[in-house]
N, C-alpha and C positions, 0 to 999 in steps of 0.2 A: 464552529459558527462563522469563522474569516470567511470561509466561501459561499456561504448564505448572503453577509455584508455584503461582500464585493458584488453578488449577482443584484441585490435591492440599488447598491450604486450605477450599475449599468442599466437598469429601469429609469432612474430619475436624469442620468446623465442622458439618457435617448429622448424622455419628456422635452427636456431642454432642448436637443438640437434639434427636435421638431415643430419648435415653438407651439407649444399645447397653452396655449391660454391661461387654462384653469388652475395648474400647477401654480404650487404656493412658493413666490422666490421673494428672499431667499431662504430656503429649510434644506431638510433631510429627508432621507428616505426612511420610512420607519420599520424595522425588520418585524420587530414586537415592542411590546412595553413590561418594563419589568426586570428584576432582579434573576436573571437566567443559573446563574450560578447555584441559588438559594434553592430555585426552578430544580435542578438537576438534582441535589439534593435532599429534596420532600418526601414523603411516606406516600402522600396522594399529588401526584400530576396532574395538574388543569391547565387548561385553558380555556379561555374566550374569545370569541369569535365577533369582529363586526364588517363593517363593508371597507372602511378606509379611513384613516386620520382625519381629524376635523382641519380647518386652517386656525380655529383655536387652538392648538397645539402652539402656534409657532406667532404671540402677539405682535401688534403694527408695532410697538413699544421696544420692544427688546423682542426680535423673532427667537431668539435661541434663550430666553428666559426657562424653559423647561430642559433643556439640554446644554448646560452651558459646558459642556467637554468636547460638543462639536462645533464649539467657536471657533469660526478663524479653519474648518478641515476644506481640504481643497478637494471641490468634486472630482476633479481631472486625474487627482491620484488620491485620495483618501485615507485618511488616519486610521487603521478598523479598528485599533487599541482601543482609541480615544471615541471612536464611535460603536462599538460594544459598551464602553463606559456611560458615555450618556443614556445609552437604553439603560443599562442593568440601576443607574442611578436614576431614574425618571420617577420614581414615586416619592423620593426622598428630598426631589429639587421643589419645584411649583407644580403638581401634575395638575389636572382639569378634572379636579373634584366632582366638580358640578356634573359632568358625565359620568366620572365609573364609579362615586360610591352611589349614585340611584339608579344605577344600569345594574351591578353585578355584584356589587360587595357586598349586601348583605347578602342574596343567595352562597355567594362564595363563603360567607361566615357561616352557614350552616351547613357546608361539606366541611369544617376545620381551617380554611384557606384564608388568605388576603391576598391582595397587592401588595398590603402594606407589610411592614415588619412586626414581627410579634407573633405571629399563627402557627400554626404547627406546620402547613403547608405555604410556600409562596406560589401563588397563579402569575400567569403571563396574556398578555392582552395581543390579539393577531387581528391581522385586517382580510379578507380572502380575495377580495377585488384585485386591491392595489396598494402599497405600500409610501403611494401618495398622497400625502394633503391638497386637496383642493377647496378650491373659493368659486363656485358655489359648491354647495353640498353634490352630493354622488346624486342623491335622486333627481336632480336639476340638472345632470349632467349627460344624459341618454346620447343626445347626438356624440358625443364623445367618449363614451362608454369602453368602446372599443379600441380606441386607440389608448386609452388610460390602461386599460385593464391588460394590458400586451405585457405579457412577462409575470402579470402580477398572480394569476391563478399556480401557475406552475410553480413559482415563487413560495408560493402559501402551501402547497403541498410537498414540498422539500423540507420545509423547516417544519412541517408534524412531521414527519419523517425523522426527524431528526430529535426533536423533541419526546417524542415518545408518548404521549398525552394517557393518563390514565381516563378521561374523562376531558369531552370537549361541549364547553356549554355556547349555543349558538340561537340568536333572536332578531334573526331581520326579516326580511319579505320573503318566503315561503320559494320562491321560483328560485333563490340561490340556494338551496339544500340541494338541488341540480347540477349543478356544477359541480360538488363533491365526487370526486372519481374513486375514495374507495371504497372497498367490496364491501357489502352487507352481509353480516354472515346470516340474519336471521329480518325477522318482520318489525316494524314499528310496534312497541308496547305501550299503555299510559304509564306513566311512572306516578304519576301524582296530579291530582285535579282539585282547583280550587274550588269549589261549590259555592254558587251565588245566582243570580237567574242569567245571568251570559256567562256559564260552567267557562273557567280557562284549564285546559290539561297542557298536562308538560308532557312530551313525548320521547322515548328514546330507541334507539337501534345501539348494534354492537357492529361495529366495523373492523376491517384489518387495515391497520394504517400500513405494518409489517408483518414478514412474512411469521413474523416472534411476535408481535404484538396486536393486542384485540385490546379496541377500545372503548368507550359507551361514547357515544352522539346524542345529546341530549337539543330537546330543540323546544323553544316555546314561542307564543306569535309579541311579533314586538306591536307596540304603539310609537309615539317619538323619542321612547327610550328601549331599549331592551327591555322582552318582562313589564312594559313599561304600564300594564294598567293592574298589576298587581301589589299591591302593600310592601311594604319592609317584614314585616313579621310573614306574611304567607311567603315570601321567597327564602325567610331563612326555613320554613317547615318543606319550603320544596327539595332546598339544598340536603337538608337534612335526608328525605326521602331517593334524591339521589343517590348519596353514602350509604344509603341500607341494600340498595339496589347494586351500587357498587362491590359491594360486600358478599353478597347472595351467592 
């Protein structure tokens, strides 16, 4: 994983000498969120999928209050121990609640997973843009899009690569499921559809991240959250539905 770290440091350290405005100073780069270790050894591998770190991450207060092992690491040459450490410890410090258990955690609690500790599985949280926090949000950020996002797709496709993903659950704007460069081995299925008079279905493909490994791509439409206009209880019957799907 050091050479994952180090290629997200040379992202944010380029940010920087190109004076990008929007970058959140002073933070981190965020590879993932999550317990990687725990990650590696799960029964079911997940991940989550969003656009890029909020600048909540990183409070006016104490910016490294969520990461406090990357206190004090110096962009110019970086600690990767200590910053491996702050990810792998990020749900255990102050994580930003208020996003990932109404984005993902309960659906994650009905494939068996958390973030948190406790689950049969631990999930890991990825950004596919950019492994940047910015201040404004990504959607507010178009004219700059491009220069943010340098480094950062190829980035995100190295570390699935790396991670191995049994299952990647993903809920933003429909036109980045396009940028995903791997293969599909087969067509979009439903997996599971909530019934209600605006039907929401969950949809999935099976991709080859490697040349060894086939994964599920799971995708549902977001609102201002991931999943975001569906219930707590119908996302754990989604998750659920996933792992039967997974199973099959």
């Amino acid at each position: 994983m050091k050479e994952l770290a180090s290629q997200s440091w040379l992202i944010y350290r380029d940010a920087e000498e190109r004076g990008i405005q929007a970058l959140v100073r002073p933070s981190i780069p965020i590879l993932f969120f999550g317990d990687h270790e725990r990650y590696f050894a799960s029964p079911l591998r997940i991940i989550t999928v969003g656009l890029n770190p909020s600048r909540v991450e990183f409070p006016q207060s104490d910016r490294f209050a969520r990461f406090p092992a990357a206190r004090g690491i110096d962009p110019s040459a970086p600690a990767l121990d200590l910053y491996l450490r702050s990810l792998r410890d990020y749900f255990r410090e102050r994580p930003y609640d208020a996003w990932f258990k109404p984005a993902f955690e309960e659906l994650l609690r009905g494939l068996g997973a958390s973030y948190y500790d406790g689950a049969e599985s631990t999930a890991l949280h990825t950004d596919i843009c950019t492994p940047l926090a910015t201040d404004p949000t990504w959607s507010r950020l178009k004219e700059q899009h491009a220069a943010l996002a340098a480094g950062g797709g190829e980035l995100w496709h190295n570390l699935v690569e790396r991670l191995e993903p049994h299952v990647i659950l993903i809920s933003v704007a429909r036109q980045h499921l396009d940028t995903i460069r791997f293969r599909k081995l087969g067509a979009w299925t439903t997996v599971h559809t909530v019934e209600r008079a605006n039907p929401f279905s969950v949809q999935a493909v099976a991709i080859e991240v490697t040349s060894a490994k086939e994964t599920l791509l799971v995708f549902g439409r977001a609102a201002n959250l991931p999943f975001g206009t569906v219930s707590g209880a119908h996302k754990r019957t989604i998750g659920e539905a996933i792992r039967r799907a997974v199973n099959a």
